[in-house]
VOPAGU-2260 file (C-alpha; in pm, 1 decimal, decimal comma):
REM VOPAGU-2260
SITE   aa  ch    i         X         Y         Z
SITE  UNK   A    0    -375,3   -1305,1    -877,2
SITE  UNK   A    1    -512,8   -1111,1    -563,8
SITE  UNK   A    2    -743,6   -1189,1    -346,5
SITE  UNK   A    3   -1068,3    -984,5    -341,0
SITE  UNK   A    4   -1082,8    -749,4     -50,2
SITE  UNK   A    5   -1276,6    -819,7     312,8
SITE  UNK   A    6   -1436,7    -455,4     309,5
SITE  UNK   A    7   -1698,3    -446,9      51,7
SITE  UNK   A    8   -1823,6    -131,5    -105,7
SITE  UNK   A    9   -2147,5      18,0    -158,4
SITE  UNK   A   10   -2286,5     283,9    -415,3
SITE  UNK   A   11   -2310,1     565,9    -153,3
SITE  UNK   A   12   -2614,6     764,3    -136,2
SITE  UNK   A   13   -2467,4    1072,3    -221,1
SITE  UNK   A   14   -2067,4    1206,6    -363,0
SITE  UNK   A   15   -1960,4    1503,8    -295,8
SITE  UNK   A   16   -1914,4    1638,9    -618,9
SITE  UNK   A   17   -1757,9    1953,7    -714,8
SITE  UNK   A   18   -1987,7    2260,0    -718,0
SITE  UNK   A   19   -1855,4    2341,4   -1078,9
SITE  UNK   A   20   -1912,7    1978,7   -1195,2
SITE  UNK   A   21   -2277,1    2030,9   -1049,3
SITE  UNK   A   22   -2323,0    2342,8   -1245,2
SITE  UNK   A   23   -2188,3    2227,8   -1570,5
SITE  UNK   A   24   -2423,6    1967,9   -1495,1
SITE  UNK   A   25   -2716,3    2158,5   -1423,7
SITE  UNK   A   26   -2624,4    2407,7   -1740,6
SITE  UNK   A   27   -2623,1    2101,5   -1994,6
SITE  UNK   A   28   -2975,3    1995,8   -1855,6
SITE  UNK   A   29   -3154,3    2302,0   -1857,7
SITE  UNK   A   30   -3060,7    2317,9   -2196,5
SITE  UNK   A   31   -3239,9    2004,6   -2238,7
SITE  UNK   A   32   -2944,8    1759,0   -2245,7
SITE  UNK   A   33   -2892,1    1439,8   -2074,5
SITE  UNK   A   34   -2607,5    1493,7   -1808,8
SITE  UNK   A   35   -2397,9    1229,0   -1628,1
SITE  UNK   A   36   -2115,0    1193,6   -1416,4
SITE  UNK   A   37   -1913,7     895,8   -1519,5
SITE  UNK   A   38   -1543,3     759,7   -1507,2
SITE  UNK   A   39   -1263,9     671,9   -1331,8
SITE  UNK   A   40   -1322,3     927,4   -1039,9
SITE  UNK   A   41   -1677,0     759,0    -982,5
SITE  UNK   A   42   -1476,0     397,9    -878,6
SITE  UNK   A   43   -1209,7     555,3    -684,1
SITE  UNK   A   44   -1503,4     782,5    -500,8
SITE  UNK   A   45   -1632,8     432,0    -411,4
SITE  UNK   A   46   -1384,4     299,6    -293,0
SITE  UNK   A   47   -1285,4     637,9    -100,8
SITE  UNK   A   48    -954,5     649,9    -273,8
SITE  UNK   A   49    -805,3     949,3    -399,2
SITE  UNK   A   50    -983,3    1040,2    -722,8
SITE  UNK   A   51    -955,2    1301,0   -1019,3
SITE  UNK   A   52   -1173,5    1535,9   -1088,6
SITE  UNK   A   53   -1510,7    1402,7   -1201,6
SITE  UNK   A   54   -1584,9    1377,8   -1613,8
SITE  UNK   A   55   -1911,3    1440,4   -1719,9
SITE  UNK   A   56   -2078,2    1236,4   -2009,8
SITE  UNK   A   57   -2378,7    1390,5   -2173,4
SITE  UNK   A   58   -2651,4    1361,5   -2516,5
SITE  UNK   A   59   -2511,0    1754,3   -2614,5
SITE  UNK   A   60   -2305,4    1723,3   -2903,8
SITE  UNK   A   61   -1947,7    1891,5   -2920,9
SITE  UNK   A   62   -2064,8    2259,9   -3070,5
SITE  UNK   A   63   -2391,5    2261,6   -2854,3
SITE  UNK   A   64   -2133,7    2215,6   -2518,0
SITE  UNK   A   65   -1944,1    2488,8   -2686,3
SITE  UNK   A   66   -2218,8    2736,6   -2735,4
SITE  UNK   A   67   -2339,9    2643,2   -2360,2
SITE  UNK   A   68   -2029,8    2778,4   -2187,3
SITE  UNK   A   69   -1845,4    3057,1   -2241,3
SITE  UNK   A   70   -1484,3    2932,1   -2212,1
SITE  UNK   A   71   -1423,5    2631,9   -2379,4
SITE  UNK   A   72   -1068,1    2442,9   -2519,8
SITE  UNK   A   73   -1013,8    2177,0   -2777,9
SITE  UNK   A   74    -914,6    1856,4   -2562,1
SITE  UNK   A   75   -1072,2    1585,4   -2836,5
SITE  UNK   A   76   -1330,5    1723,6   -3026,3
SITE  UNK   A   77   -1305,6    1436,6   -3227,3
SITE  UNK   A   78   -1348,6    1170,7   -2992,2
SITE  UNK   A   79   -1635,9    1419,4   -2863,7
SITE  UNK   A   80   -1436,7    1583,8   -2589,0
SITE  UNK   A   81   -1474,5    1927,5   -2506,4
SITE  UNK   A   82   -1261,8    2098,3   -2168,4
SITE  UNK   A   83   -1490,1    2331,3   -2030,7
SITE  UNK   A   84   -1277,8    2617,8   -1777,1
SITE  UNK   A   85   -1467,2    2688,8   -1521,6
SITE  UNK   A   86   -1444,7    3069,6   -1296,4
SITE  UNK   A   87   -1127,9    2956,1   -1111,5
SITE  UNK   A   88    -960,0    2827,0   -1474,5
SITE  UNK   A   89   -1012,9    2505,7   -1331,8
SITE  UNK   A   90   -1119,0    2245,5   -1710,6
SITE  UNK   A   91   -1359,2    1974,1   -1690,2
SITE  UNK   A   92   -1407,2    1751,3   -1934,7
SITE  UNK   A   93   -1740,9    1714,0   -2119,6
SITE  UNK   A   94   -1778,7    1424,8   -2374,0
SITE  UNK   A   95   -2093,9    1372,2   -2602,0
SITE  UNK   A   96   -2229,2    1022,8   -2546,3
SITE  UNK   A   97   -2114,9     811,0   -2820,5
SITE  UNK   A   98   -2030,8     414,5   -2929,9
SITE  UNK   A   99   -1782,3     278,9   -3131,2
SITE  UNK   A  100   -1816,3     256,6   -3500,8
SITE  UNK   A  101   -1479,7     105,6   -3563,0
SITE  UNK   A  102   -1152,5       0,7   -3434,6
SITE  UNK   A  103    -801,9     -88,6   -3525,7
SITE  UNK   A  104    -656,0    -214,5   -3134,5
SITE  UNK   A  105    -545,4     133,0   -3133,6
SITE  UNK   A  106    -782,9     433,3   -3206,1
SITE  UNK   A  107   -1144,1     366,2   -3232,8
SITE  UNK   A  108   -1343,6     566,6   -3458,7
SITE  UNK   A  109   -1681,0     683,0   -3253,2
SITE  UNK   A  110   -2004,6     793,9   -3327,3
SITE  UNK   A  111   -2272,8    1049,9   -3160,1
SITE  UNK   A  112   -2573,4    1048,9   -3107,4
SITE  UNK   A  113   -2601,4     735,4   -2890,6
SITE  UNK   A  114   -2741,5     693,4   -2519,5
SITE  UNK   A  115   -2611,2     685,2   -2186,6
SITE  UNK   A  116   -2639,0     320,8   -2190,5
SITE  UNK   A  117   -2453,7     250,7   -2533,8
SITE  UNK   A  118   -2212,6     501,9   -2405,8
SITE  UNK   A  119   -2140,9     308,1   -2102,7
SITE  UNK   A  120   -2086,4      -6,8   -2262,4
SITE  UNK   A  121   -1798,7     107,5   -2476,3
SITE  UNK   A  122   -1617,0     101,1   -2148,6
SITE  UNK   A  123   -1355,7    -130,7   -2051,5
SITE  UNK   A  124   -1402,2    -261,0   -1720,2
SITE  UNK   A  125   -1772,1    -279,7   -1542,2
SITE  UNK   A  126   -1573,8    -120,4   -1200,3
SITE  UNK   A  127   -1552,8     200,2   -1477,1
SITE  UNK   A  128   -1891,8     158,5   -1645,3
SITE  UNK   A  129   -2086,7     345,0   -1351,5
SITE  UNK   A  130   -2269,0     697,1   -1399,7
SITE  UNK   A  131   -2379,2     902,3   -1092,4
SITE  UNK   A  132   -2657,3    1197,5   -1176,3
SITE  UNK   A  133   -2502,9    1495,4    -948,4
SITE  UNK   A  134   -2856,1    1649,9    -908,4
SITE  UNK   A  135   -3099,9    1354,4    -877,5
SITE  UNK   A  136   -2796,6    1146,8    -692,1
SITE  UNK   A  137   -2893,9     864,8    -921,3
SITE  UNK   A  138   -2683,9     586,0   -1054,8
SITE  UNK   A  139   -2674,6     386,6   -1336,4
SITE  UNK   A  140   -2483,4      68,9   -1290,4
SITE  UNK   A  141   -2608,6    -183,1   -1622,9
SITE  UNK   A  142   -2305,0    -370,2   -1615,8
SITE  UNK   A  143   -2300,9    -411,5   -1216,9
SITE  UNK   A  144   -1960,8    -267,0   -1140,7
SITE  UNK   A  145   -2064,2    -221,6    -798,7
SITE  UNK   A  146   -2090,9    -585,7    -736,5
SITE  UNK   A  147   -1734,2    -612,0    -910,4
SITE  UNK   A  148   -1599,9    -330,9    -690,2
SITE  UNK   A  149   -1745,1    -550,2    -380,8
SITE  UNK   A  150   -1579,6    -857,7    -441,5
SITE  UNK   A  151   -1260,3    -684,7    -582,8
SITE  UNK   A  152   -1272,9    -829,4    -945,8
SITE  UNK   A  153   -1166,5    -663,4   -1242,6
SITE  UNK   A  154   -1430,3    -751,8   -1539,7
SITE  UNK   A  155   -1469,3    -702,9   -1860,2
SITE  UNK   A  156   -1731,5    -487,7   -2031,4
SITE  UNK   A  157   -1917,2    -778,2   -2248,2
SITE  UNK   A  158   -1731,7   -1043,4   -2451,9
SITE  UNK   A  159   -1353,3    -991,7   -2277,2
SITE  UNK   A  160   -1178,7   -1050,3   -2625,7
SITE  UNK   A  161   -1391,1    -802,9   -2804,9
SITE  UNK   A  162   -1294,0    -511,1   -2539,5
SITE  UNK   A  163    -929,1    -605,6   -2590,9
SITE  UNK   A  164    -918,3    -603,3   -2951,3
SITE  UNK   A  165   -1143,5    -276,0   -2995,9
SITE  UNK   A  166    -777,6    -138,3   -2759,7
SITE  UNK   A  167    -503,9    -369,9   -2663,9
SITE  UNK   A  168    -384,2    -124,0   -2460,3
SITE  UNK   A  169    -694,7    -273,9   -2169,9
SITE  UNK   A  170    -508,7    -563,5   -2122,6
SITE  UNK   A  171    -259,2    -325,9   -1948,0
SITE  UNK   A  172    -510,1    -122,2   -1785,3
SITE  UNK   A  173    -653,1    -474,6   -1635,8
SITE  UNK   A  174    -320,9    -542,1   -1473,3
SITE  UNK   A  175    -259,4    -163,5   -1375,8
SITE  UNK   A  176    -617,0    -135,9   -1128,0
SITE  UNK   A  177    -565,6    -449,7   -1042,6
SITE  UNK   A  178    -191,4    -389,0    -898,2
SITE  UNK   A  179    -331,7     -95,1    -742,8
SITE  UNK   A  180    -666,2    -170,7    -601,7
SITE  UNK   A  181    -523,9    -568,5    -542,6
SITE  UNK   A  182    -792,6    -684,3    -701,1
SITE  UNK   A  183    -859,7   -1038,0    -846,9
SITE  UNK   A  184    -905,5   -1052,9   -1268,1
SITE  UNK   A  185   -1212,9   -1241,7   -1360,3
SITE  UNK   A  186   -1140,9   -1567,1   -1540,1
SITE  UNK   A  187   -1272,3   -1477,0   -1856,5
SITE  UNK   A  188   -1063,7   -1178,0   -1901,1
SITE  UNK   A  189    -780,1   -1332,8   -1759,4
SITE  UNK   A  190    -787,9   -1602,1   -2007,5
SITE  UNK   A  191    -882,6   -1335,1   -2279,8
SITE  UNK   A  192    -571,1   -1126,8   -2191,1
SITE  UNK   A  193    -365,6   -1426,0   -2211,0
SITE  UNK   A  194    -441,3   -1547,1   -2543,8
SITE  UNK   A  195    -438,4   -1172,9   -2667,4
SITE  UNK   A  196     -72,0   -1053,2   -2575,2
SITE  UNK   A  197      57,6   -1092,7   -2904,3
SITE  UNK   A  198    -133,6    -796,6   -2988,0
SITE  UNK   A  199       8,9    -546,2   -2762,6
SITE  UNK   A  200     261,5    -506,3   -3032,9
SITE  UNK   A  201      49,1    -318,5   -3242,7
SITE  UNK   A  202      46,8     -52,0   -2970,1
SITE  UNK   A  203     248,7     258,7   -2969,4
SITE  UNK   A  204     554,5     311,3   -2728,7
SITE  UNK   A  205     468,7     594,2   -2555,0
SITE  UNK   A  206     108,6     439,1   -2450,5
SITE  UNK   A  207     262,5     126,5   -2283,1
SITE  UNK   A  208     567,2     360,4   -2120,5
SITE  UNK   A  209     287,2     576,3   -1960,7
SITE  UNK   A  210     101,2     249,8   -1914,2
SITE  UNK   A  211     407,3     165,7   -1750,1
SITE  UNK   A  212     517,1     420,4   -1550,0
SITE  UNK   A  213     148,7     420,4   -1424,0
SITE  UNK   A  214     144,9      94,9   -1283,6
SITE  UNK   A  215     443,3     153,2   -1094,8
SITE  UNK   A  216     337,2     486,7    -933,8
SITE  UNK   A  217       0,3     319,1    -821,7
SITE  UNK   A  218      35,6     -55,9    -748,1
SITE  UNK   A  219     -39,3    -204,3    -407,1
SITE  UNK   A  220     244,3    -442,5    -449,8
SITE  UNK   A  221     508,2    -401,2    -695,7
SITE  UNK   A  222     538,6    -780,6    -693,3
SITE  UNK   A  223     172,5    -852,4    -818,6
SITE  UNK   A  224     252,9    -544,0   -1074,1
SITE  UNK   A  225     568,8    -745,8   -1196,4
SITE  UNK   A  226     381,7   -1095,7   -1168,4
SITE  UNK   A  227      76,0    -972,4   -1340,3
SITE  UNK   A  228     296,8    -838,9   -1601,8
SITE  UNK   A  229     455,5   -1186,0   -1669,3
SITE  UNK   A  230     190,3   -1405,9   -1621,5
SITE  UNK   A  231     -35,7   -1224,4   -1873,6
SITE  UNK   A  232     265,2   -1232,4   -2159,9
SITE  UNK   A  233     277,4    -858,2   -2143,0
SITE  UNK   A  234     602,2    -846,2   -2014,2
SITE  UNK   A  235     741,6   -1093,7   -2313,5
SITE  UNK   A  236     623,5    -873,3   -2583,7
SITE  UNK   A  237     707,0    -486,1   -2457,5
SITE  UNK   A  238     913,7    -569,4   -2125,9
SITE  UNK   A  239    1163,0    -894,7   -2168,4
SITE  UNK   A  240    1443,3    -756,3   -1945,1
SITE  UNK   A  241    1209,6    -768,1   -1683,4
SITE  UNK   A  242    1328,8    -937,3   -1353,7
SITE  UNK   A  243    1064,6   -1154,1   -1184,2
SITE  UNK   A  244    1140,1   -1091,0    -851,1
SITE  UNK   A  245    1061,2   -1154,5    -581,8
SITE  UNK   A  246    1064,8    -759,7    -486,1
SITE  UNK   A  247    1110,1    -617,7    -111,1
SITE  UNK   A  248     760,6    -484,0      65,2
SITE  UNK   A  249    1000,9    -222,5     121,6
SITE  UNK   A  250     989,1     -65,0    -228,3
SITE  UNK   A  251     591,1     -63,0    -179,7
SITE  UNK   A  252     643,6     206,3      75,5
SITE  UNK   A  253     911,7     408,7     -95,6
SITE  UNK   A  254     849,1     713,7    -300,0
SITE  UNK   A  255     769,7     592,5    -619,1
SITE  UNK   A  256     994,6     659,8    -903,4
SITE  UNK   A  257     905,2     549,7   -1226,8
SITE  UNK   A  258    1269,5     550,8   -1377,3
SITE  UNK   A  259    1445,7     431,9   -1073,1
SITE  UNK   A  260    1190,7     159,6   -1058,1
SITE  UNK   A  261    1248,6      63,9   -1410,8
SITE  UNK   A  262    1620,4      47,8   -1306,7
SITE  UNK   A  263    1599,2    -165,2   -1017,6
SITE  UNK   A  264    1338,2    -411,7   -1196,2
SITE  UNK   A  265    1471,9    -466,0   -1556,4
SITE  UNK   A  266    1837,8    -629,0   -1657,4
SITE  UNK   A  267    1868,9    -351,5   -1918,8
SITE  UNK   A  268    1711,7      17,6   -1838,7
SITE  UNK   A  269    1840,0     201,3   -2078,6
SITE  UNK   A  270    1726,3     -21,5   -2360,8
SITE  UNK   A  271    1413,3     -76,3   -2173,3
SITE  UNK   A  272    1350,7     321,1   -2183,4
SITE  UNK   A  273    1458,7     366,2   -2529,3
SITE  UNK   A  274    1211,3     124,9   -2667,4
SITE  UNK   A  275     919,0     273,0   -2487,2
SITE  UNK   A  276    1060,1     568,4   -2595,3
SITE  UNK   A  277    1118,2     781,7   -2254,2
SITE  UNK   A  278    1235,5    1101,6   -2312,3
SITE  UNK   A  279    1678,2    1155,2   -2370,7
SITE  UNK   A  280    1663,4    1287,3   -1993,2
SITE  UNK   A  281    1531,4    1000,8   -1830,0
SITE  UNK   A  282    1746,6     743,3   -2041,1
SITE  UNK   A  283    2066,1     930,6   -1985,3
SITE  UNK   A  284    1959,2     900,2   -1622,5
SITE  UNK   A  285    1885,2     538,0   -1647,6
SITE  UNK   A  286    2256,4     477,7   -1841,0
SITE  UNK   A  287    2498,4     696,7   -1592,9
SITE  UNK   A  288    2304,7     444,1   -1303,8
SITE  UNK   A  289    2454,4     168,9   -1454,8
SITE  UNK   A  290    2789,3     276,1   -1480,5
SITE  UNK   A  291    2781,7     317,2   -1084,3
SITE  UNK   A  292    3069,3      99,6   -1000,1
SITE  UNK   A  293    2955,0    -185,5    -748,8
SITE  UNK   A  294    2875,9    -104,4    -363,5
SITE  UNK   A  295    3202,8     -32,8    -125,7
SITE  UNK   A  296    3270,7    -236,7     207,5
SITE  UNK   A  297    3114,3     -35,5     490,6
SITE  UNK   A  298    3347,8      81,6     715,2
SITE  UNK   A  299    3609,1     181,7     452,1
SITE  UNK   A  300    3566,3     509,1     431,2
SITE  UNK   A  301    3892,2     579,2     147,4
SITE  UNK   A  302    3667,7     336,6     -45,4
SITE  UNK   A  303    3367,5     507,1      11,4
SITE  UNK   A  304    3527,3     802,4     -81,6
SITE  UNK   A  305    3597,1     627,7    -461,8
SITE  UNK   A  306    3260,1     488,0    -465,0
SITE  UNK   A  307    3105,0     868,2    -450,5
SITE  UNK   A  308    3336,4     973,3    -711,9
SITE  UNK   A  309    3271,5     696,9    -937,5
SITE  UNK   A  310    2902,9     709,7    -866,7
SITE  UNK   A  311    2903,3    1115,6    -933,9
SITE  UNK   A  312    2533,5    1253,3    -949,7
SITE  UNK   A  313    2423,1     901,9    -969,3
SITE  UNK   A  314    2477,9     863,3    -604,4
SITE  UNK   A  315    2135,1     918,5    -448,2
SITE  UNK   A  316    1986,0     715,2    -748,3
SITE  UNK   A  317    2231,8     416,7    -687,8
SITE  UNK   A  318    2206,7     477,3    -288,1
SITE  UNK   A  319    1789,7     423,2    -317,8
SITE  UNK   A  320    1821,0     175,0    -594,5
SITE  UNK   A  321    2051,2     -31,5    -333,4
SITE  UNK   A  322    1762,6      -8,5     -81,1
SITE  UNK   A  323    1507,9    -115,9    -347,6
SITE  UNK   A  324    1688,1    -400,6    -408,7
SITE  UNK   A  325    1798,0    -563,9     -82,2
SITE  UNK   A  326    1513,9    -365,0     159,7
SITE  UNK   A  327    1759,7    -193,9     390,7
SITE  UNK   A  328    1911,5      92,7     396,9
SITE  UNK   A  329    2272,5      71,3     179,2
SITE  UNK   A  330    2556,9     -65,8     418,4
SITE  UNK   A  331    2779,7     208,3     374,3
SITE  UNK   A  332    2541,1     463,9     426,8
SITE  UNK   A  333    2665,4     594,3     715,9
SITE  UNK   A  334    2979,9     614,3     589,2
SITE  UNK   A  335    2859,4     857,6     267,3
SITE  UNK   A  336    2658,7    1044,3     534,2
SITE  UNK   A  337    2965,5    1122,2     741,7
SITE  UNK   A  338    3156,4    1198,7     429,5
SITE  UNK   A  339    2907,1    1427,3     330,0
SITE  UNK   A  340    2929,9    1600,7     692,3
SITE  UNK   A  341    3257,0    1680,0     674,1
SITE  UNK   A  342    3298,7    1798,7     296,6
SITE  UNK   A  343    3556,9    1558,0     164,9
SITE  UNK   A  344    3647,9    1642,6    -172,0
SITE  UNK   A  345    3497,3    1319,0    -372,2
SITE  UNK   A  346    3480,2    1529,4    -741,2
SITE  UNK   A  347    3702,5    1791,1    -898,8
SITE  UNK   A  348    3484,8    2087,5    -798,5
SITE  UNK   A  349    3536,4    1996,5    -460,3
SITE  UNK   A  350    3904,2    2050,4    -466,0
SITE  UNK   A  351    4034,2    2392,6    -318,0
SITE  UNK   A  352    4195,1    2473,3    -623,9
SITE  UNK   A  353    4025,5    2449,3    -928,6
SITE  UNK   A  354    4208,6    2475,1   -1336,4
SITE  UNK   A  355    4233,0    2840,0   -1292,1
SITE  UNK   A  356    4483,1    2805,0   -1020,2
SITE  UNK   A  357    4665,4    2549,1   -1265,3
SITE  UNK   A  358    4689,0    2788,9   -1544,3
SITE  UNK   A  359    4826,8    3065,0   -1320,9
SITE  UNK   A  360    5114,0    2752,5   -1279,3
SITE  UNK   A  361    5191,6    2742,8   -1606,9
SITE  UNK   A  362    5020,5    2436,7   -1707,4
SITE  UNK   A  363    4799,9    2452,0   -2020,4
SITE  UNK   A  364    4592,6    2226,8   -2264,0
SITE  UNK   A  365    4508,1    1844,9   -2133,0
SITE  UNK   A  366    4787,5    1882,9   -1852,2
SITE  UNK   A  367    4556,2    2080,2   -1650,5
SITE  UNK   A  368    4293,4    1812,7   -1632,8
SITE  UNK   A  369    4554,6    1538,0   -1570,3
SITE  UNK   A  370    4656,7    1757,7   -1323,9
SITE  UNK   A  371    4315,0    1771,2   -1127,1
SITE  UNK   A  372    4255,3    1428,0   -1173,5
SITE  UNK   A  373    4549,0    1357,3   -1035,8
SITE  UNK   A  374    4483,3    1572,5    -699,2
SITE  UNK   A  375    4183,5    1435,3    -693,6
SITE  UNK   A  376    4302,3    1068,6    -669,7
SITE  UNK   A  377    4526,8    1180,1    -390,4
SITE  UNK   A  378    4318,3    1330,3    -168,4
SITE  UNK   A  379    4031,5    1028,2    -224,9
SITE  UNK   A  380    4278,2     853,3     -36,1
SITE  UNK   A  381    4401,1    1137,8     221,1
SITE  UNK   A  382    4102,9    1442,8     237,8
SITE  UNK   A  383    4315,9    1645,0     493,7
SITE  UNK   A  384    4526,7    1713,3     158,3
SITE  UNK   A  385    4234,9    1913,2      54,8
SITE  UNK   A  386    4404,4    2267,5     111,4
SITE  UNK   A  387    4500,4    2532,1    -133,8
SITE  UNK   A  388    4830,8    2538,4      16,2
SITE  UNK   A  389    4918,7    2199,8     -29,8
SITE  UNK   A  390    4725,1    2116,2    -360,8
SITE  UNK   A  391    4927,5    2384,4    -528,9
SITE  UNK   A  392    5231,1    2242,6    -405,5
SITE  UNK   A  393    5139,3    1912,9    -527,5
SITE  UNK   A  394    5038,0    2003,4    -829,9
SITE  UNK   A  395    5393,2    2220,8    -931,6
SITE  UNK   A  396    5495,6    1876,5    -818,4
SITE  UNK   A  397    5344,1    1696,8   -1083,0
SITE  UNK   A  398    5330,2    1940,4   -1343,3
C-alpha cells in the first residue's frame, strides 16, 4: 500500500465556506437547531484539494428544514436528506443528524433524533468523520481524522468489520481515497477488508460500476488503484478480467476515461461493463474497440489506410488505448495524421461517389453495396483513385 505523505495537514483556522452554506447555516440556528458542516468537502478542504460543495448536518428534522426555507426538493427524505436551492438555484444538501438502526450491507435503515456526535460516528472513515461550525469556525474531530489525514492513513470509524458489514460497498470506498489521496490503509481495516470481500457480492451493480468508474477518474496511480483492487479480493469477486499490470505513469496523466480505462485494464470489457451494468452506449463502445483489428507497421501507409477502415469510429479510442498500454504515442501515428491531412478515402462516405451515383448506373439491391465496397478496397490501396471520374468508371467496370 502507499506510503503516507511528507506534507502533513492541519485543521485550518478558518474555510472559506460558501456564503449560502453560511446562511443556511445561520437560518437552521436561529431557529434553534444545531448546525454543522460535515463531509467529504471538509477532507478535501484540508488537504486543499478540489472539493464539492459543502453538506450541512444538523438536529432539525426533515419537515422543520422544509418549513425553514422556502425552496426545498426531495433528495432523501428518508435517509433525512433535504436539497435546499438557494437564490442562484444553486441545492445544498441538509441532512437531520441521525444513527443507524439497522443494516443489511446494503441500505441502512436510520433514525433521528440523535447528536452530532452519534451522527458522526455512523461514518466510514475518521478522514470523513470531521464537522467544521461555519460561524463559530469550530471543529469537531472525536474520531481524530485530522491525525489520519496527517499521516495519510485511511481508518476505520470504530470496529473496521462492523463499518464494512453495516455497507460493503466501504471496502471500495477504502481503496478509492486511498488510490487518490495515496494514502496508506490502516492494518485493521486492511485486514478487515480482506477477510470481508466475499461480501461485496451482495452489492448492487450499478454501485460498484460507479464505485468503479470513480476510482479510475480520481486515483493518484492507476497501478495502486488496480493493486489495491487485487490485493483486497475485490477484484476476484466483481472484476476477474482484471489485468494486474504493471500500468504506464503515462495513463496517470492522461484524460481519464472511465470506459477506455476499463478497456485497456480488463481481458474482457464488454462483459466487464455488462455485469456492472453500464449503460448499452458505453458497452457497444467497449465491443466495436475490440474488434479493432491489431496495430499496422508504421511507415506503411496502404496499411494504415486498412487499419482506419477496419478500426472505423473506434479509431481515436484504439489510437489512445494503444498509448495507455505501451506509454507512447501509437507508432503509426504519424502516418494516420498525414492520412487524415490529405483526406484519403478510408470509409465509404469518403468516396466521391456515393450509392446514388450507382443507382443512376443501373445497379440495384445488394450490388450497390458490393459495388462500394469494392471501390473502397481499391482506392485503400491507391487514394489518387478517389475521383468521381474514375470511380464511376470503375464501378460500370464491375457492375
Amino acid at each position: 500500500m502507499a506510503d503516507a505523505p511528507t506534507v502533513l495537514p492541519a485543521l485550518p483556522a478558518r474555510l472559506d465556506v460558501p456564503e449560502p452554506v453560511i446562511e443556511i447555516v445561520r437560518t437552521l440556528e436561529e431557529a434553534g437547531h444545531a448546525a454543522w458542516c460535515v463531509g467529504g468537502a471538509l477532507r478535501d478542504a484540508v488537504l486543499r484539494v478540489p472539493h464539492a460543495d459543502f453538506d450541512v448536518a444538523t438536529s432539525a428534522p426533515p419537515d422543520q428544514v422544509r418549513k425553514l426555507f422556502r425552496r426545498t426538493v426531495p433528495v432523501g427524505e428518508r435517509f433525512g436528506t433535504v436539497g435546499v436551492l438557494d437564490r442562484g438555484g444553486v441545492l445544498h444538501e441538509v441532512t437531520t443528524f441521525r444513527h443507524d438502526v439497522r443494516t443489511d450491507g446494503r441500505h441502512a435503515e436510520v433514525e433521528f433524533g440523535a447528536s452530532l456526535e452519534e451522527d458522526l460516528a455512523r461514518r466510514d472513515f475518521t478522514i470523513n468523520a470531521l464537522a467544521h461550525h461555519p460561524l463559530t469556525h469550530e471543529w469537531r474531530d472525536p474520531f481524530h481524522g485530522a491525525d489520519d489525514l496527517a499521516r495519510g492513513i485511511v481508518r476505520a470509524v470504530g470496529e473496521p468489520a462492523d463499518r464494512i458489514r453495516e455497507d460493503y460497498l466501504r471496502l471500495l470506498r477504502a481503496i478509492r481515497f486511498a488510490a487518490r489521496f495515496d494514502f496508506a490503509i490502516d492494518p485493521s481495516t486492511w485486514t478487515a477488508m480482506r477477510e470481508l470481500a466475499p461480501g461485496l457480492g451482495r452489492l448492487s451493480a450499478e454501485r460498484v460500476r460507479d464505485e468503479w468508474f470513480k476510482g479510475l477518474e480520481t486515483a493518484r496511480t492507476l497501478d495502486l488503484l488496480v493493486r489495491l483492487w487485487h490485493a483486497s479480493g475485490a477484484a476476484a469477486v466483481w472484476l476477474p478480467e482484471l489485468n494486474p499490470g504493471p500500468i504506464p505513469s503515462s495513463a496517470d496523466t492522461a484524460p481519464r476515461d472511465a470506459v477506455l480505462l476499463t478497456a485497456v485494464l480488463t481481458n474482457s470489457p464488454a462483459a466487464v461493463l455488462r455485469r456492472l451494468k453500464a449503460s448499452n452506449a458505453e458497452i457497444s463502445r467497449a465491443e466495436v474497440l475490440a474488434r479493432v483489428p491489431a496495430g499496422p507497421p508504421p511507415g506503411d501507409e496502404r496499411a494504415v489506410r486498412r487499419w482506419l477502415s477496419g478500426a472505423a469510429a473506434a479509431t481515436d479510442d484504439a489510437l489512445r488505448a494503444e498509448q495507455l498500454r505501451t506509454g507512447k504515442p501509437a507508432g503509426w501515428l504519424a502516418d494516420v495524421e498525414r492520412i487524415r491531412e490529405r483526406g484519403d478515402a478510408v470509409r465509404r462516405g469518403d468516396l466521391a461517389i456515393n450509392g446514388g451515383d450507382l443507382l443512376a448506373l443501373g445497379l440495384t439491391g445488394p450490388a450497390v453495396g458490393r459495388v462500394l465496397d469494392r471501390l473502397l478496397d481499391r482506392t485503400l490501396d491507391d487514394p489518387a483513385l478517389n475521383r468521381r471520374d474514375t470511380l464511376l468508371a470503375l464501378a460500370r467496370e464491375l457492375a
